[in-house]
N, CA, C and O of each residue as an XYZ file, in Angstrom:
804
protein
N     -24.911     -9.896    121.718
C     -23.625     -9.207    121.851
C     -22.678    -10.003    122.734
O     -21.527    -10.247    122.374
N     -23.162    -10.388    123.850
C     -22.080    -11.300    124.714
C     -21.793    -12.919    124.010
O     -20.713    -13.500    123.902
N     -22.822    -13.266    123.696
C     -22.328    -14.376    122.580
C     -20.921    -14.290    121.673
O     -19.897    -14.973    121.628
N     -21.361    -13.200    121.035
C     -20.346    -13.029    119.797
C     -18.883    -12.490    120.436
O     -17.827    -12.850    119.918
N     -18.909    -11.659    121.523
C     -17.768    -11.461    122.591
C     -17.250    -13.270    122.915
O     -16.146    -13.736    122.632
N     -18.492    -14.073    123.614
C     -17.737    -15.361    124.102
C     -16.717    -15.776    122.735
O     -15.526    -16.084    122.690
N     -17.833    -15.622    121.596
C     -16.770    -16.401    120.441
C     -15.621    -16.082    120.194
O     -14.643    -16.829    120.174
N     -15.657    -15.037    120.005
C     -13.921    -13.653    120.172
C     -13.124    -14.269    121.052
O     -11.920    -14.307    120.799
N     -13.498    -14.715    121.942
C     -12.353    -14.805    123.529
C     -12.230    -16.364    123.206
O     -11.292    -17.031    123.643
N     -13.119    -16.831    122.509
C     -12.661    -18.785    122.315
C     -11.787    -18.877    121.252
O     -10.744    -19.530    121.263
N     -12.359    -17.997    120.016
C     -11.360    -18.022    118.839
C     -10.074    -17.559    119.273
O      -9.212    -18.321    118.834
N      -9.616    -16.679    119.913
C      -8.558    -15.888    120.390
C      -7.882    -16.871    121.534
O      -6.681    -16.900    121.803
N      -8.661    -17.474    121.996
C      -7.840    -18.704    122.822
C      -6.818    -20.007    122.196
O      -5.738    -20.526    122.476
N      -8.056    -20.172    121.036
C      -7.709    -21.269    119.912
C      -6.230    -20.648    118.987
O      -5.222    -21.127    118.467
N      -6.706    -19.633    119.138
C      -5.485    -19.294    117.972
C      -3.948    -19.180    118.881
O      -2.961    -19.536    118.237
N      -3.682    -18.667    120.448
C      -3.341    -18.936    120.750
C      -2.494    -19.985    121.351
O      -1.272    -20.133    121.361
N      -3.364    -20.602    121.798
C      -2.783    -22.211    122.269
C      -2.379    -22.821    120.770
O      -1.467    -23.629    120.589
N      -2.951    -22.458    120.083
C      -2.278    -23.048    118.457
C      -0.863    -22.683    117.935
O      -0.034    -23.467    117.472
N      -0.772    -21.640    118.062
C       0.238    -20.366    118.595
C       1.527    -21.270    119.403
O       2.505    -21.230    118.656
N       1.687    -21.667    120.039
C       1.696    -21.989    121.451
C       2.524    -23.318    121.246
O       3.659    -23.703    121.526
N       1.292    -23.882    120.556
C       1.880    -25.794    120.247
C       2.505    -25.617    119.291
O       3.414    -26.439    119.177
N       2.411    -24.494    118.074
C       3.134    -24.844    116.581
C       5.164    -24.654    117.135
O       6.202    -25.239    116.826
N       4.724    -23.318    118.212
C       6.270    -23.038    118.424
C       6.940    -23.733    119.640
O       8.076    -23.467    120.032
N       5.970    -24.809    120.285
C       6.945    -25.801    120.871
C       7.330    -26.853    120.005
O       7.966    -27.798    120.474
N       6.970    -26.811    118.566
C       6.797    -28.112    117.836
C       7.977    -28.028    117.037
O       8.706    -29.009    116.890
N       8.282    -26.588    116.354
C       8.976    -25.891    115.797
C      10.524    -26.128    116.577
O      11.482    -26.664    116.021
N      10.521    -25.604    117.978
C      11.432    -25.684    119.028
C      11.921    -27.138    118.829
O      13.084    -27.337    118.480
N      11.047    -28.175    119.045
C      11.720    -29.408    119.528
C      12.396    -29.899    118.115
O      13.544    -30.333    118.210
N      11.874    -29.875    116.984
C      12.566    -30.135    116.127
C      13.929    -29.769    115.770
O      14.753    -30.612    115.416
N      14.217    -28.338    115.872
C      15.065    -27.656    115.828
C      16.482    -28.278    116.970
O      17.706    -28.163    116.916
N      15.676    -28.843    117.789
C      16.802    -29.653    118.831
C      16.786    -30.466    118.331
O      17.936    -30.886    118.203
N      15.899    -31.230    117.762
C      16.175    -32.710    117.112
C      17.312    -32.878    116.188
O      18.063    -33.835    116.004
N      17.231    -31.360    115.496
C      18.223    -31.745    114.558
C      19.854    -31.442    114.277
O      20.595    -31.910    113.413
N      20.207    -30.140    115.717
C      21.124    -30.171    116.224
C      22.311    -31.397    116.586
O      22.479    -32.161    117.536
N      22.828    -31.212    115.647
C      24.069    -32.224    115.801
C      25.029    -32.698    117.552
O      25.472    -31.934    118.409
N      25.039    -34.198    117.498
C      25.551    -34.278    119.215
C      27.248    -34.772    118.915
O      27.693    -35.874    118.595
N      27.957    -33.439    119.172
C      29.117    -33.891    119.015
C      30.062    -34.616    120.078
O      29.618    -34.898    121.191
N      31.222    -34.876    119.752
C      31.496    -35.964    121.315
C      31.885    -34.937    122.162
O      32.121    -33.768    121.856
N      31.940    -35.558    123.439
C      32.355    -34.563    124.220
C      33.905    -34.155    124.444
O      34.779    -35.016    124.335
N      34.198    -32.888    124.742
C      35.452    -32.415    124.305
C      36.677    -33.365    125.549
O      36.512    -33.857    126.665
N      37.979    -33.240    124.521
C      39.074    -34.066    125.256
C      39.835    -33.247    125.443
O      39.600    -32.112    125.029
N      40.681    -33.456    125.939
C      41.357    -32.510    126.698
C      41.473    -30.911    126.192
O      40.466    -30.365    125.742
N      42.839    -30.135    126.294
C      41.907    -28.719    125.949
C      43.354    -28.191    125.155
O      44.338    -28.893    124.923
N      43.215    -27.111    124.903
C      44.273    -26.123    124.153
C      43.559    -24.741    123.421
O      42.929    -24.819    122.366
N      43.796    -23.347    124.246
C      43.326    -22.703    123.366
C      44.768    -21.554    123.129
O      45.460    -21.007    123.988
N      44.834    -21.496    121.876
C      45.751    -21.031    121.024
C      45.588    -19.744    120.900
O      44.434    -19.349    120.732
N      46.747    -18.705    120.951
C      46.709    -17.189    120.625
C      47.411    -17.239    119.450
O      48.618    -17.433    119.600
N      46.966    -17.106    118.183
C      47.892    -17.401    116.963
C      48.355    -15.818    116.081
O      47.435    -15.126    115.647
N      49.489    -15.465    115.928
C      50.040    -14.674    115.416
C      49.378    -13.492    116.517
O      49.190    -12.423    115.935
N      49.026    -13.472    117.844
C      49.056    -12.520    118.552
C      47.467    -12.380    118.149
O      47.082    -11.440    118.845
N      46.756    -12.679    117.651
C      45.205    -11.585    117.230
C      43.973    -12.758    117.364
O      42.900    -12.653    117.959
N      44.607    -14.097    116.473
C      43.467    -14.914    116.759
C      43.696    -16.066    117.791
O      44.707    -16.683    118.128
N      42.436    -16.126    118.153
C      42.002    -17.112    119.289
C      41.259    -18.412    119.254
O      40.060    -18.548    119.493
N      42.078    -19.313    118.941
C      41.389    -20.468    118.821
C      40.652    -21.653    120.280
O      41.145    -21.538    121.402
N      40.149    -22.105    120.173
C      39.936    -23.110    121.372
C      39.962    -24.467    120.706
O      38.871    -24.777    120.226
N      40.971    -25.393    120.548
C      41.002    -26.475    120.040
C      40.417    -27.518    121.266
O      41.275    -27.821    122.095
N      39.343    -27.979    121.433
C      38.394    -28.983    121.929
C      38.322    -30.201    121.860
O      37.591    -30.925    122.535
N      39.281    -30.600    120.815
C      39.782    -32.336    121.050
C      41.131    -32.266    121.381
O      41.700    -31.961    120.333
N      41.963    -32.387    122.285
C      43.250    -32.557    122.029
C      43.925    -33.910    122.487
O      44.916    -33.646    123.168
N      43.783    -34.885    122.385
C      44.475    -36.571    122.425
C      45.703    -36.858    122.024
O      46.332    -36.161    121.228
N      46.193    -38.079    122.640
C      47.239    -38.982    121.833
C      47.485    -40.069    121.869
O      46.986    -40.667    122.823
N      47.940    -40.504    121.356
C      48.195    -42.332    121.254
C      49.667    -42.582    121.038
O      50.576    -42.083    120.376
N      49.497    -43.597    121.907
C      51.356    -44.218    121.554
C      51.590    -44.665    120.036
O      50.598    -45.069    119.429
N      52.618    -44.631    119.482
C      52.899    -45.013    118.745
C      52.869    -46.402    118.466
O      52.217    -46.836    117.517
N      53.727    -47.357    119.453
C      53.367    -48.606    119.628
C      52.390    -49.291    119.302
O      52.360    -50.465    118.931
N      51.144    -48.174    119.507
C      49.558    -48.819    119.710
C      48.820    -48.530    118.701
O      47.706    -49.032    118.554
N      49.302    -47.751    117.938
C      48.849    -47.211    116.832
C      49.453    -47.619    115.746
O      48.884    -47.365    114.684
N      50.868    -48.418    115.705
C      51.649    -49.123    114.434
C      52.046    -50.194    115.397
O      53.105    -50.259    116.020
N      50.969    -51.079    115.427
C      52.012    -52.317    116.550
C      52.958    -53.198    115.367
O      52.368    -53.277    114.289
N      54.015    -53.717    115.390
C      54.348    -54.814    114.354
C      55.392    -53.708    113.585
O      56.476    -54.150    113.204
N      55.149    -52.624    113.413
C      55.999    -51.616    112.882
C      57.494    -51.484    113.044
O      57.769    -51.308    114.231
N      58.576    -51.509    112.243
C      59.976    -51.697    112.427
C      60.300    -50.026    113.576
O      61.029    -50.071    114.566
N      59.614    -48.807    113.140
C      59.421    -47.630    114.440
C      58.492    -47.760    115.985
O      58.510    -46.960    116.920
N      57.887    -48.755    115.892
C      57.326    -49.181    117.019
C      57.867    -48.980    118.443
O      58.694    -49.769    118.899
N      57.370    -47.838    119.218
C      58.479    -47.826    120.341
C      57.497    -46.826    121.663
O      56.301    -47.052    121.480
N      57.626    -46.257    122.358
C      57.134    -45.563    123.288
C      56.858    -44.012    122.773
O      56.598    -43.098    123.556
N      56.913    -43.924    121.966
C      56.938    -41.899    121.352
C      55.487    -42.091    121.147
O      54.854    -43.145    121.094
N      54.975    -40.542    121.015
C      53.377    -40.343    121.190
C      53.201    -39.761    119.832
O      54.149    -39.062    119.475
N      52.308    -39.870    119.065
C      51.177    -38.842    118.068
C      49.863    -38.438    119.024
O      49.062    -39.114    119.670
N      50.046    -36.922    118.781
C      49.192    -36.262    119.245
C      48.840    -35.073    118.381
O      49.631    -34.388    117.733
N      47.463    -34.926    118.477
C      46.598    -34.313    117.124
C      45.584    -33.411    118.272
O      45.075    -33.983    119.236
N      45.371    -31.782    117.970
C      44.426    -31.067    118.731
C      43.605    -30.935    117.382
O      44.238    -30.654    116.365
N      42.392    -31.101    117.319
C      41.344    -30.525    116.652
C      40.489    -29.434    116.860
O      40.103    -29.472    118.028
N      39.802    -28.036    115.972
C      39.162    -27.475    116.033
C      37.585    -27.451    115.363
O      37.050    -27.058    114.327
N      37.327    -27.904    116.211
C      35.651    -28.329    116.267
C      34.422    -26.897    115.960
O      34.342    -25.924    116.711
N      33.706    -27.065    114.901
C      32.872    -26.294    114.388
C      31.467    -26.540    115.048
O      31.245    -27.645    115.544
N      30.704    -25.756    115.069
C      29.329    -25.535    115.629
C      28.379    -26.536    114.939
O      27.199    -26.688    115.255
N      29.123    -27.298    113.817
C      28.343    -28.501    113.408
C      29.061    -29.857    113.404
O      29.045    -30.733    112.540
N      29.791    -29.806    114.764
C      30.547    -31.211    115.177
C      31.515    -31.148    114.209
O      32.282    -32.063    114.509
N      32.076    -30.421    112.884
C      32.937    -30.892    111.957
C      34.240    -30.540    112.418
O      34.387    -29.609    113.209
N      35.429    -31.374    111.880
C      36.781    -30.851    111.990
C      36.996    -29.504    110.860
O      36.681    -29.664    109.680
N      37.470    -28.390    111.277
C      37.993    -27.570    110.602
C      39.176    -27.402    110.695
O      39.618    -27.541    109.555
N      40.068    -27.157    111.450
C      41.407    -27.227    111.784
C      42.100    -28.391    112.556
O      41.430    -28.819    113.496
N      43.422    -29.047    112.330
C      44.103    -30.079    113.141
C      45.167    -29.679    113.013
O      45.539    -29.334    111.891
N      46.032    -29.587    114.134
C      47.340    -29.347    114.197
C      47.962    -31.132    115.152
O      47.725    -31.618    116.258
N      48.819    -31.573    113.925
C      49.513    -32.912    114.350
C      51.260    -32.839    114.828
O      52.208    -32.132    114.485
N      51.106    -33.749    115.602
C      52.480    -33.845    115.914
C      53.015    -35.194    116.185
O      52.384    -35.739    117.091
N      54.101    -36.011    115.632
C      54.136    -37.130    115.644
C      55.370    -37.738    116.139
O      56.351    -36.996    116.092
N      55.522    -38.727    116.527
C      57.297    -39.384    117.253
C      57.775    -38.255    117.997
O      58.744    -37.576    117.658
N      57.017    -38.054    119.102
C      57.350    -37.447    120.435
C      57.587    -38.026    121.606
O      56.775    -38.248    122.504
N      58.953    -38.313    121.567
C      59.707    -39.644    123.103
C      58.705    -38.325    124.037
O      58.180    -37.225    123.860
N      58.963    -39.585    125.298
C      58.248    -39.660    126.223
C      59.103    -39.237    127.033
O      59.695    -40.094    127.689
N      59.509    -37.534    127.293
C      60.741    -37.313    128.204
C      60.011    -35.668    128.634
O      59.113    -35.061    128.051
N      60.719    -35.321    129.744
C      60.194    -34.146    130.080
C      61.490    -32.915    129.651
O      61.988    -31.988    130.290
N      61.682    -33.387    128.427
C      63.163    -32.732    127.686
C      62.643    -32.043    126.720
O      61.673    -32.489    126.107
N      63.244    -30.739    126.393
C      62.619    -29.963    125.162
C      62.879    -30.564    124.339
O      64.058    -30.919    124.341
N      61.983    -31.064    123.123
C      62.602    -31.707    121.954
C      61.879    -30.742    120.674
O      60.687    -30.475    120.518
N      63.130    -30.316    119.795
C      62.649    -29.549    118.382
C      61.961    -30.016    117.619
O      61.865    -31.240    117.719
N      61.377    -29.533    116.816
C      60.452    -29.884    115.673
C      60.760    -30.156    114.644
O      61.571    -29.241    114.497
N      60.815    -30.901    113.369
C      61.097    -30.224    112.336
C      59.865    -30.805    111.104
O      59.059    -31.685    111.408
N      59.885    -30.262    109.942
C      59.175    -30.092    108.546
C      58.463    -31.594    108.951
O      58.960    -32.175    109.916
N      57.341    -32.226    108.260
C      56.839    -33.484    108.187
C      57.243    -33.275    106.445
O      56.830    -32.329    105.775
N      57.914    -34.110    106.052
C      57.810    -34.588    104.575
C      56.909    -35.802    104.333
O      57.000    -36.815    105.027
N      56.048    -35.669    103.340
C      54.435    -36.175    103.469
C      55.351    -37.960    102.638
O      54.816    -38.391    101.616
N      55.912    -38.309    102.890
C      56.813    -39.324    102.223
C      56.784    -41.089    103.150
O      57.266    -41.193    104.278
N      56.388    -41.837    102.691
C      56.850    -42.759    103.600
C      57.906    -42.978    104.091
O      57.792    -42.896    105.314
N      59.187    -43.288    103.707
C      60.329    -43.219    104.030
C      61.422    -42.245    104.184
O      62.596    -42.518    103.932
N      60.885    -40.768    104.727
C      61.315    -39.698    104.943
C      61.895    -39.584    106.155
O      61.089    -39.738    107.073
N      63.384    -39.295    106.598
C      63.641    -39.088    107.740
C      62.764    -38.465    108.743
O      62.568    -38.972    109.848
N      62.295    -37.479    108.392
C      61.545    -36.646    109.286
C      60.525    -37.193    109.852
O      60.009    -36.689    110.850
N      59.901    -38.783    109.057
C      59.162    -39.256    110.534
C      59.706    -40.173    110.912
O      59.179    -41.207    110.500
N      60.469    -40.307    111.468
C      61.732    -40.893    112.558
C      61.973    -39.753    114.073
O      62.075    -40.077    115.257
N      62.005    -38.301    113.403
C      62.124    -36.938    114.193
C      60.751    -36.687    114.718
O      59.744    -37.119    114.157
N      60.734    -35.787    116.102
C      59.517    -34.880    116.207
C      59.124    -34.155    115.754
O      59.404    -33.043    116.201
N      58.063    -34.241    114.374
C      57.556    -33.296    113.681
C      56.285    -32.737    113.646
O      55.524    -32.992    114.579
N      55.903    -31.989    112.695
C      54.483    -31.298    113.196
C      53.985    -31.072    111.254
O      54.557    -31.125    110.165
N      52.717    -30.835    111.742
C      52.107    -29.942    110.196
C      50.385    -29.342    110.957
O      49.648    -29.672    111.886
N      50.411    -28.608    110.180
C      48.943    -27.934    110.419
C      48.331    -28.172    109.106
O      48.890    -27.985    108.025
N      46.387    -28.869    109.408
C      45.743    -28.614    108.249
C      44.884    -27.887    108.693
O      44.839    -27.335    109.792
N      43.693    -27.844    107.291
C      42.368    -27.325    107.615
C      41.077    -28.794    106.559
O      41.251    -29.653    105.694
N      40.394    -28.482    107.039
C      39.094    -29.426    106.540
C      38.148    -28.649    105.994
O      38.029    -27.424    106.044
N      37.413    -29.545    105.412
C      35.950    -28.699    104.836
C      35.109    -30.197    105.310
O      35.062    -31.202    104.600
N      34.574    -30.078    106.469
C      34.140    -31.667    106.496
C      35.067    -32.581    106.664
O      36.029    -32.437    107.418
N      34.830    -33.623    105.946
C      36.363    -34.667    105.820
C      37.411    -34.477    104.996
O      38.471    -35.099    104.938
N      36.903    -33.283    104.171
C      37.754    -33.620    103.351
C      38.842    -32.497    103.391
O      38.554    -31.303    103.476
N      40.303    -33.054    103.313
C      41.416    -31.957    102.932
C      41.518    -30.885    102.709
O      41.315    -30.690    101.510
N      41.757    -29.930    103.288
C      41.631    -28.388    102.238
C      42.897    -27.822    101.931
O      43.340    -27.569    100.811
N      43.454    -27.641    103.075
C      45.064    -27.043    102.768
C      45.861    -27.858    103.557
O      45.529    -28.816    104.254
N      47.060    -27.317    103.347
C      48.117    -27.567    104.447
C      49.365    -26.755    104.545
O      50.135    -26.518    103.615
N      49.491    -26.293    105.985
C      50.540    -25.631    106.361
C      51.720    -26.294    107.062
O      51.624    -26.809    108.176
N      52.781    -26.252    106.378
C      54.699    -26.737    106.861
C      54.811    -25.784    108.177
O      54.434    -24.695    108.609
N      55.684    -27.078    108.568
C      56.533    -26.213    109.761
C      57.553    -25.103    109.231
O      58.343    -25.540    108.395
N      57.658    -24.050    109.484
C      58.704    -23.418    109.000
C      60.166    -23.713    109.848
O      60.021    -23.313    111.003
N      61.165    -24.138    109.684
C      62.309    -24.564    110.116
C      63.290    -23.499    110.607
O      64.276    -23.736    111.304
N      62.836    -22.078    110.083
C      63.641    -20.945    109.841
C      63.605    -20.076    111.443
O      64.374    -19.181    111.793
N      62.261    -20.778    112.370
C      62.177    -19.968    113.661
C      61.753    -21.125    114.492
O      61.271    -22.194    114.116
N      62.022    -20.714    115.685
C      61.924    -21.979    116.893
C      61.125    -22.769    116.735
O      60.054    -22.305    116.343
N      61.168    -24.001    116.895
C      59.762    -24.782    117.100
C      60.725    -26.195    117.761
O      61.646    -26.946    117.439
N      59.543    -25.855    119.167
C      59.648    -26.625    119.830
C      58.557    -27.567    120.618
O      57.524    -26.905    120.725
N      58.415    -28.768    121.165
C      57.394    -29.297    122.127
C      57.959    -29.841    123.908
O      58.460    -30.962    123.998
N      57.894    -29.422    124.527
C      58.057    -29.928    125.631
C      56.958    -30.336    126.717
O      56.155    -29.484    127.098
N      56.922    -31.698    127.237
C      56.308    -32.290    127.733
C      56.411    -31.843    129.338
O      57.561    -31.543    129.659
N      55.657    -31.767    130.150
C      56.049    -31.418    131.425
C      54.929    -32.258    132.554
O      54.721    -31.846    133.695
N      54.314    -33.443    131.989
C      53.351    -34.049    132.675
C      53.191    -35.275    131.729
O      52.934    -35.080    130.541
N      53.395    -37.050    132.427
C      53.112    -37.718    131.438
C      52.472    -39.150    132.550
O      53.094    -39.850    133.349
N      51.074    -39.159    132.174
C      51.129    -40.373    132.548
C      49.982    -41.284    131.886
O      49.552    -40.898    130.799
N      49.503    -42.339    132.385
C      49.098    -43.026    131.438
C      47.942    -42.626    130.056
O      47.870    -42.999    128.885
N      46.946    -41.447    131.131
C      46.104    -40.983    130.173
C      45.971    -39.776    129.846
O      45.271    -39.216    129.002
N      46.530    -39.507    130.412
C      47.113    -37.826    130.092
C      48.719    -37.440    129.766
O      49.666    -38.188    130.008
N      48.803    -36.167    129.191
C      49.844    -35.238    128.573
C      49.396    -33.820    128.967
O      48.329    -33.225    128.818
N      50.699    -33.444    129.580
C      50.334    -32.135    129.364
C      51.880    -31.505    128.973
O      52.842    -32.240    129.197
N      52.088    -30.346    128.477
C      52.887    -29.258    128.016
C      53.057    -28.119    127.655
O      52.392    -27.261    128.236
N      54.129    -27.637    126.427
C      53.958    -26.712    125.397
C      54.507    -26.397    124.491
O      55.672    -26.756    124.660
N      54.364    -25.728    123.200
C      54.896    -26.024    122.238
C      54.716    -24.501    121.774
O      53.962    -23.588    122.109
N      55.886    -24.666    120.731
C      55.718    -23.828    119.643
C      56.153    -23.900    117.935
O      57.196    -24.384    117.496
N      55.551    -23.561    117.501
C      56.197    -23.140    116.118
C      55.337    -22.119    115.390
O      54.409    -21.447    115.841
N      56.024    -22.164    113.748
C      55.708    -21.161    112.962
C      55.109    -22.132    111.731
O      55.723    -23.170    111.481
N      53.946    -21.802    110.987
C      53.454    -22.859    109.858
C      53.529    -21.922    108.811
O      53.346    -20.732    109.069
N      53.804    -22.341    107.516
C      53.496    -21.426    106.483
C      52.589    -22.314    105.249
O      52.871    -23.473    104.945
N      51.587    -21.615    104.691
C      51.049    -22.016    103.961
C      51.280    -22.604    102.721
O      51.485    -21.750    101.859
N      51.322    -23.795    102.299
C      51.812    -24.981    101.131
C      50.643    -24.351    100.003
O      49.415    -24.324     99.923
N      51.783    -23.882     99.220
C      51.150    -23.183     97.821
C      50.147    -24.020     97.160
O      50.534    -25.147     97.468
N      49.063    -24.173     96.418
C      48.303    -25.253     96.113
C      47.479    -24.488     94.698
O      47.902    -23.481     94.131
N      46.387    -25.150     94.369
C      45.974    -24.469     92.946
C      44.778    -23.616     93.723
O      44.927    -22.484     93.264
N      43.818    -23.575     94.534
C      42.986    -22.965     95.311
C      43.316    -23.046     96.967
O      43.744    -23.968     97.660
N      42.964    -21.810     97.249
C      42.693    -21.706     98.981
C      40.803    -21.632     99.422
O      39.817    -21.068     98.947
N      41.047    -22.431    100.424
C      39.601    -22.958    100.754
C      39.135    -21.717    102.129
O      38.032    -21.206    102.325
N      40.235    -21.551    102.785
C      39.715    -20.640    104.152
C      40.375    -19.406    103.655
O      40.945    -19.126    102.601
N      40.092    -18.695    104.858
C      41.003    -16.996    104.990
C      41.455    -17.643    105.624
O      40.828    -18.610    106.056
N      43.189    -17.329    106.087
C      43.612    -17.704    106.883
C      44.989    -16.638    106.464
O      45.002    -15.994    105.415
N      45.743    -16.610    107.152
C      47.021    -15.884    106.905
C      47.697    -16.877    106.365
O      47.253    -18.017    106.224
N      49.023    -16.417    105.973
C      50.029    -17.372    104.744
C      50.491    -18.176    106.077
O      50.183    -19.338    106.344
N      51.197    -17.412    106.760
C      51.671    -17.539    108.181
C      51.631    -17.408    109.777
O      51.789    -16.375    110.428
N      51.329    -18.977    110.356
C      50.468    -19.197    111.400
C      51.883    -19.425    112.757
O      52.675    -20.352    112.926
N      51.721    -18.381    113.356
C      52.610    -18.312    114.737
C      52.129    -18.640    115.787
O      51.254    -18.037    116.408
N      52.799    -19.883    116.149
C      52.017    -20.607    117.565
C      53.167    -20.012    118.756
O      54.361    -20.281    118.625
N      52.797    -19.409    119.599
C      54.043    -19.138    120.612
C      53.740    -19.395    122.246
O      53.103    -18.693    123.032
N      54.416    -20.625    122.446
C      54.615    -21.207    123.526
C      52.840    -21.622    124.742
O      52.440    -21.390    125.882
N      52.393    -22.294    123.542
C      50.951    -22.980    123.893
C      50.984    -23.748    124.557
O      51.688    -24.657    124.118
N      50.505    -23.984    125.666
C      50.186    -24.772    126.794
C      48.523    -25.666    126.124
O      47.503    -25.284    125.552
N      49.131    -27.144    126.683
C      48.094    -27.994    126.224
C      47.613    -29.202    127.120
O      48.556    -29.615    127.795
N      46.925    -29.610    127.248
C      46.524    -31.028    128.175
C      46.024    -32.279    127.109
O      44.805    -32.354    126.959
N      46.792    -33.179    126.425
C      46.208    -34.369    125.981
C      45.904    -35.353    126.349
O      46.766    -35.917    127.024
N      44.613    -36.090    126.150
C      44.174    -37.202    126.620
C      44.282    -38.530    126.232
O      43.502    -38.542    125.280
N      44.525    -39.152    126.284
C      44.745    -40.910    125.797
C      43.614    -40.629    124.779
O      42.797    -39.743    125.028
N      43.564    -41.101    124.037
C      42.795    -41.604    122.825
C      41.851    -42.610    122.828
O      42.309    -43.501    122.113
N      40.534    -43.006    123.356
C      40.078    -44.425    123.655
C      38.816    -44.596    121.812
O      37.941    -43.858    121.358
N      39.375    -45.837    121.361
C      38.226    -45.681    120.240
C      37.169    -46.265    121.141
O      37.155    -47.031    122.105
N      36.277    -45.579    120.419
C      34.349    -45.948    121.387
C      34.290    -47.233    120.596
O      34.820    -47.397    119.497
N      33.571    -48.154    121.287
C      33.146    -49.725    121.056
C      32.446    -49.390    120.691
O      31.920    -48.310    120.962
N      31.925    -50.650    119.426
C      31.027    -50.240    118.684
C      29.901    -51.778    119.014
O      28.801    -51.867    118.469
């Protein structure tokens, strides 16, 4: 009888500690395969149309200069892009803004016409997308019809900070990829952008 008890309490050990190792094994993998996204740049979190709450987790910029050197627009104005980063490192949302002088002056927004030789990128303009991964999904216009503005109130070499606003409306297309409302109200968002450094490879 105590025999067959010892075996009980060894088998019951075994199955345990087996127990034990399968779900630290289980565990570590499960981290293994957790995606390592970069670490977040500067910040912006967005109250949009009053209800939703975004936290955009990349927010950067780059001179223009440095980003089109040789370019006949080549000059001191910034592109700056906030991204919204998904629980699997992916871009889902980017809100861009491009040829923004370097002044602590309110400067307006207007439409991006997707055109090479379009006035409007000469102006400070803006557009909102969304992603599925890399790839394109929609895109929302500035609406021209209500304020939109960016003002800078901090500028130095590797940082930006400010705030902005506008109104986006959704660019009619043959499918919609997200829920999203037609119409996206940004009102007077405070942001911190960071210099842009590409990682050496």
């Amino acid at each position: 009888m105590l025999v067959k008890s010892t075996q009980k309490n060894a088998m019951k050990k075994k199955v345990i500690t087996f127990s034990i190792t399968a779900l630290i094994f289980i565990l570590s993998c499960n981290e293994e395969e957790k995606p390592s996204c970069f670490p977040p740049l500067g910040k912006m979190i967005a109250i949009v149309n009053d209800t939703i709450e975004w936290d955009f987790r990349h927010v950067y910029f780059v001179r223009w200069s440095e980003e089109y050197s040789g370019s006949q627009w080549a000059d001191s104005s910034l592109n700056m892009r906030a991204n919204f980063i998904n629980a699997g490192c992916d871009i889902e949302l980017a809100l861009s803004f491009q040829n923004i002088a370097q002044t602590l002056n309110r400067q307006n927004l207007v439409k991006r016409i997707l055109e090479e030789d379009h006035p409007s990128r000469l102006q400070p303009n803006s557009i909102f997308r969304t992603y599925d991964i890399d790839a394109l999904t929609e895109r929302f216009e500035l609406y021209e019809g209500e304020p939109a503005w960016i003002q800078l109130s901090e500028i130095t070499e590797e940082k930006v900070n400010g705030t902005f606003q506008g109104t986006y409306v959704y660019r009619q297309s043959t499918w919609r990829f997200w829920d999203l409302p037609d119409t996206l109200r940004f009102n007077k968002v405070p942001f911190e952008a960071v210099l842009f450094v590409p990682p050496v490879e």
